[in-house]
N, C-alpha and C positions, 0 to 999 in steps of 0.2 A: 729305469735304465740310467747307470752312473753316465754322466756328460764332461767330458774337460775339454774346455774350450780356449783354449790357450797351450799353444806347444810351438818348439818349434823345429828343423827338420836343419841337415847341410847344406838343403839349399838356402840358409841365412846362416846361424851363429850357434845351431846345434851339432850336437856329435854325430846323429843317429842319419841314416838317407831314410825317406818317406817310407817307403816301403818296410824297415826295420820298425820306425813310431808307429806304425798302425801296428806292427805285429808285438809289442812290447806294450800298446792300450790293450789289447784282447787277450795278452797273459794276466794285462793287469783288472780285467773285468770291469772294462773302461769299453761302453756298446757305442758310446756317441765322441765322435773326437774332433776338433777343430784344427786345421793346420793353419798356424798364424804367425807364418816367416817374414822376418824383415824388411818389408815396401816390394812384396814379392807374390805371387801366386805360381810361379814356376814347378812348385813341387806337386801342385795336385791331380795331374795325371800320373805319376806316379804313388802316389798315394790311393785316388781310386782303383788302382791294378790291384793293390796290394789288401784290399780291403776283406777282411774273414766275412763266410755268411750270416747275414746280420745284422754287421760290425757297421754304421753309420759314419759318413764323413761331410763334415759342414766346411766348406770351401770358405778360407777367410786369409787374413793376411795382419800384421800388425803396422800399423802408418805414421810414421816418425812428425811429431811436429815440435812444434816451441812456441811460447809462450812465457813473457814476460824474463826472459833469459834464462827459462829452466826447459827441459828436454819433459815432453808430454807423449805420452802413447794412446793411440786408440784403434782400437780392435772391431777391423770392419768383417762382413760377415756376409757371404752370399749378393756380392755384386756381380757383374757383367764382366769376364775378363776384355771384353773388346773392347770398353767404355774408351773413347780415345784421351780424354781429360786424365783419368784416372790414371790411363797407360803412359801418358807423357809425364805425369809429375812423378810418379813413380819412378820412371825412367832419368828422372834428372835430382831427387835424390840418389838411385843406388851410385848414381856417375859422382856425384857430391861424397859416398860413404867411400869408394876409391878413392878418390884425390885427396881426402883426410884421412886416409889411413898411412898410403904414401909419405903423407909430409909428419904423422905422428912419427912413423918410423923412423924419417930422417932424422927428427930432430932426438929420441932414442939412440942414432950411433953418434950425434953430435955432443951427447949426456955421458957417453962410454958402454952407452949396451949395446954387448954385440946380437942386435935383432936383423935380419936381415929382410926385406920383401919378398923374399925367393919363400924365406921358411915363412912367414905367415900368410902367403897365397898356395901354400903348399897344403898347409892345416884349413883355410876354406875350401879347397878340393874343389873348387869351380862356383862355389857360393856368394853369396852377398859379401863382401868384406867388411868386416865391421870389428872394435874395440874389442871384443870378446876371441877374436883369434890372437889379436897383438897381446891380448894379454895371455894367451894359451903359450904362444912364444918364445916372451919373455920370462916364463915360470921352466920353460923347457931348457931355455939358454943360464936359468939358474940367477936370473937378474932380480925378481922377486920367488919367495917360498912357495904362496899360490900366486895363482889366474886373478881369486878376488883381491888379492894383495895391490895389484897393479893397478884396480882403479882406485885407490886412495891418490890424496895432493900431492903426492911424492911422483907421480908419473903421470897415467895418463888420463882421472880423475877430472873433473870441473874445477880449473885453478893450479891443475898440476904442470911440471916443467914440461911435460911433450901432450898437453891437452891441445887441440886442436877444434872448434867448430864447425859445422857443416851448415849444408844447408837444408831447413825445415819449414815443413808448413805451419801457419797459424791453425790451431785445430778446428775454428770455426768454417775456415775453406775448406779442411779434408771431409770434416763431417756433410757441407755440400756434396763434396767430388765423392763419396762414399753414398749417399742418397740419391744422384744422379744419376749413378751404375746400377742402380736398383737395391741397393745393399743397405745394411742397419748398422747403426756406430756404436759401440760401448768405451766408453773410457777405461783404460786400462790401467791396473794400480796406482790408483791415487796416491798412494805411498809405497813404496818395493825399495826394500835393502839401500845400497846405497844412494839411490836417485834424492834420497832424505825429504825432499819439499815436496809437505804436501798441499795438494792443490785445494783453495782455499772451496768451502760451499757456495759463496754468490758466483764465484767459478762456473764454477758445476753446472748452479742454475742456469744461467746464463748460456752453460753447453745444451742444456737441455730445452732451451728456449729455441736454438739454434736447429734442433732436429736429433741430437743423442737418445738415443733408444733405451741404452742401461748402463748399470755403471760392475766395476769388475769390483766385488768388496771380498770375496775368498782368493785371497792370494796369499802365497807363503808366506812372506815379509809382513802380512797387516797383524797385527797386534788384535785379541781380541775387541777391545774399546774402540780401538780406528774402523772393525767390522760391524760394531752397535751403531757408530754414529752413522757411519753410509750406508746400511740398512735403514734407518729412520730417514734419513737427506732422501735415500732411493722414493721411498712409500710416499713422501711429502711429494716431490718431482713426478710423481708415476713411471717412475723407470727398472726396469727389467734389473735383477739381482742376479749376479753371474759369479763364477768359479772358475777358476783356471791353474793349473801347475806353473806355467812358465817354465816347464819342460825343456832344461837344450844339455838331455843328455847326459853324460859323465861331467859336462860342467856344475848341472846341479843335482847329480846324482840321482839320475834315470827316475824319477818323483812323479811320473804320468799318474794322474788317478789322486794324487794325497789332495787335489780342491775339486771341487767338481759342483756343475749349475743344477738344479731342480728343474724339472722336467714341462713345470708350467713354463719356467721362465725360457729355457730354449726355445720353446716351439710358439710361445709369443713373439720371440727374434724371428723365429722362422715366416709367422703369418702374416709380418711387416716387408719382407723381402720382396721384390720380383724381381730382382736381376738373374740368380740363379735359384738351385735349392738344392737339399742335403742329397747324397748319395749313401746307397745301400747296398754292400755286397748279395751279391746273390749266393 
């Protein structure tokens, strides 16, 4: 059964609402799906509604942290939505992803783009606010050609003129506060398109010292050589070899299904879990 374990939905920084992504894995012959929206879990009762008979949903979320001044992902997987630790820090990055988005925008009309906050909470449609609308925006208002335009050093980019920071977890806390909800951590692309730094292997180890589960090596952006070496780093480590699209939609052109996890290795995520567990349409 194909698995993609990494997507994500409007309720963070995708095009599609829940209930569309499940129906667009199950054209795409995608049985086992992860919803892993932006320091969120918000979308998965609607995405259980929407789930074909079948059609399998692994409740997960992706957990913004940082690390040594570069932006880290990690991809937690069947915790406790009630966890209160988990719900609070959650809760005070998305308030951290608004208040930087805000002040990107300002400093955007302060540059001369006419971007306004009206149109890029217009384009999250009630979702997570995050870089990937302001850049939907500014490609709309004709300030950059693309979406991926805008995150270059010219805008709003690491080092660019309306870059702004937020606020992030060290990954080694999330991977706690991910463990304490009952849930399993994978690190999510090591390397992906522009984020460019990769994180280095005594890294790694060191996450996986910490209690990381597995590490995401099928991702769009990895190069096959970058997938040889964290396949070996994985097998050294004992950690779970995952797949995921990074799915958000018309932004990267509805790609549900082109990475996907082995079947051993999901349900090793799964037998490590007790906060929650996957769901099955009937």
């Amino acid at each position: 059964m194909r698995a993609d374990l990494h997507c994500h939905s409007t309720v963070s920084d995708g095009s599609c609402t829940p209930a569309e992504l499940m129906r667009r894995a199950s054209e795409a012959g995608v049985g086992v799906i992860a919803l892993t929206d932006h320091d969120t879990w918000a979308g998965h009762a609607r995405a259980r509604a929407a789930l074909a008979p079948g059609q399998t949903l692994i409740p997960g979320m992706e957990l913004s942290c940082r690390l040594s001044g570069h932006s880290v992902h990690l991809l937690g997987y069947l915790f406790a939505p009630t966890d209160p630790g988990l719900t609070a820090e959650c809760e005070a990055i998305r308030q951290s992803r608004r208040g930087r988005a805000r002040a990107i925008v300002e400093r955007l009309r302060e540059l001369g783009a006419p971007v306004t906050w009206e149109q890029v909470t217009a384009i999250a449609g009630g979702g997570v606010v995050g870089r990937p609308h302001i850049a939907r925006a500014m490609a709309a208002a004709g300030v950059v050609a693309t979406a991926e335009e805008a995150f270059g050093p010219e805008w709003i980019g690491p080092g660019g003129r309306a870059h702004v920071t937020r606020y992030a977890l060290h990954p080694v806390r999330a991977i706690e506060l991910i463990r304490q909800a009952g849930g399993v951590a994978v690190l999510a692309h090591p390397r992906a398109g522009r984020r460019g730094w990769m994180i280095p292997d005594d890294t790694i180890a060191a996450l996986a010292g910490a209690g990381l589960s597995g590490i995401e090596v099928c991702h769009p952006d990895q190069d096959p050589e970058e997938r040889s070496r964290l396949r070996g780093l994985a097998a050294r480590l004992d950690l779970a070899i995952t797949g995921g699209s990074d799915d958000h939609g018309e932004l990267t052109g509805y790609r549900i299904g082109c990475e996907t996890t082995a079947e051993d290795d999901w349900q090793r995520l799964v037998s490590q879990a007790t906060g929650a567990q996957p769901v099955t349409g009937d």
